[in-house]
N, C-alpha and C positions, 0 to 999 in steps of 0.2 A: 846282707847281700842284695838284697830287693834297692837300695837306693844303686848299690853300684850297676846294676840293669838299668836302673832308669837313667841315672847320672850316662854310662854307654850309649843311651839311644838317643839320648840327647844330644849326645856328641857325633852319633851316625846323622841324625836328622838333620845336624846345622851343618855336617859334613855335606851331605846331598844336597839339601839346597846351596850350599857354596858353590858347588860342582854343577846345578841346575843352572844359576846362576851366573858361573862361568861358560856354560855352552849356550847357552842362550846371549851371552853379550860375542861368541866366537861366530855363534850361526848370522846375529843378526850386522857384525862386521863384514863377515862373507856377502852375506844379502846385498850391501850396500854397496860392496865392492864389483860383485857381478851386476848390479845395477848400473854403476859409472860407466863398465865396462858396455855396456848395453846402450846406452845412452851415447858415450863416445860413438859406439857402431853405428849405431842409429842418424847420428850428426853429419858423420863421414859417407853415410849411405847418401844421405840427401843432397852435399853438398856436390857429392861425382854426380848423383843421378843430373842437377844443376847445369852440373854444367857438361855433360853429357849433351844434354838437351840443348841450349846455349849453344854451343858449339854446333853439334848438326843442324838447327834450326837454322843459325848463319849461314851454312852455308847452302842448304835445300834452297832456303832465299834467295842467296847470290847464283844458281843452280837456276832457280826459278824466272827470276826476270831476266837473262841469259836467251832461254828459251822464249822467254817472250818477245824480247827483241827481233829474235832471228823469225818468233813467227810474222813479227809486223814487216818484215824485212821483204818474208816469201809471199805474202799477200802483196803488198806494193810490185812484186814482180808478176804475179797474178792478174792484176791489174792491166798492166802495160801490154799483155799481150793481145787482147780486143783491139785497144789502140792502133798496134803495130800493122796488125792485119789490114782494121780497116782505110789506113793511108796507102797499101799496099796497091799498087798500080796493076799490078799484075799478078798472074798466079805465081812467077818466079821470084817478085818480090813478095807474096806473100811467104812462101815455102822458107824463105831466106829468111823473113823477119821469126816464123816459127822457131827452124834451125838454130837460129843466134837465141834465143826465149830457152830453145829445150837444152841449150846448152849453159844456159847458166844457171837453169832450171836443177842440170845433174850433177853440177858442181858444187851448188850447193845442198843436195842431196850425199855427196862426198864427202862436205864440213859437216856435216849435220850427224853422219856416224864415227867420223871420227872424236866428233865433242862430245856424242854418246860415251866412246867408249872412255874419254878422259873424265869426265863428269862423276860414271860410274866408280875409276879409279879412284876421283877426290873421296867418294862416299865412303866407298871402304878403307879408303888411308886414315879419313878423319876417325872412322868408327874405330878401327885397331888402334890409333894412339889414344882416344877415350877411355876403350877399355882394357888398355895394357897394364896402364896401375893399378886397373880397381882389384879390388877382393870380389870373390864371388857373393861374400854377403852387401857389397858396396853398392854391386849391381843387380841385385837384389833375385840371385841364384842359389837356389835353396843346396848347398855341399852332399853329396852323396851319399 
């Protein structure tokens, strides 16, 4: 009976390492698969953050020289009023050339919040369809 114990252990032993074996080819499948999985995320994080950025970047730009425009615009009107005054003949033509200056002075002060507030709109319309498809790992929001 001493070989049929050992001939049994034999067969437990080559049995465990089969089954060692087999968990170890199942764990390091899983590994690889959570891996790709990872790496997919990882790809797709990058590629929304991209253009995430991209995107607002465009248009803060187009945002940007906008405003610069309009400031070269309010300086040039800045300008013209020294001018005005001093060709002004008189106090009532000065007061006049004022008058007409501050009034175009508060109308564009008028555009100037209204483009505020359309500007602000563009940022946040652009930001919401940015991050309307992402995943919160996409956008790199740690899940709850």
């Amino acid at each position: 009976m001493p070989q049929d114990d050992d001939s049994d252990r034999s067969e437990d032993i080559r049995y465990d390492t089969a089954r060692t074996e087999r968990s170890r080819g199942d764990k390091a499948a899983a590994a690889a698969a959570a891996s790709s999985k990872f790496g997919e995320t990882g790809t797709r994080s990058a590629v929304a953050g991209l253009r995430v950025q991209t995107e607002m970047l465009g248009l803060l730009s187009e945002i940007g020289q906008q405003w610069f425009a309009r400031a070269t615009t309010e300086a040039e009107l800045a300008f013209k009023l020294p001018n005005k005054l001093t060709a002004a003949r008189s106090v009532p033509d000065a007061i006049s050339a004022y008058q007409e200056w501050l009034g175009e002075w508060m109308t564009m002060r008028g555009e100037d919040g209204r483009r505020l507030i359309s500007d602000s709109q563009r940022i946040v319309e652009t930001g919401v369809r940015c991050f309307a498809g992402a995943t919160p790992a996409a956008i790199g929001i740690a899940a709850g």
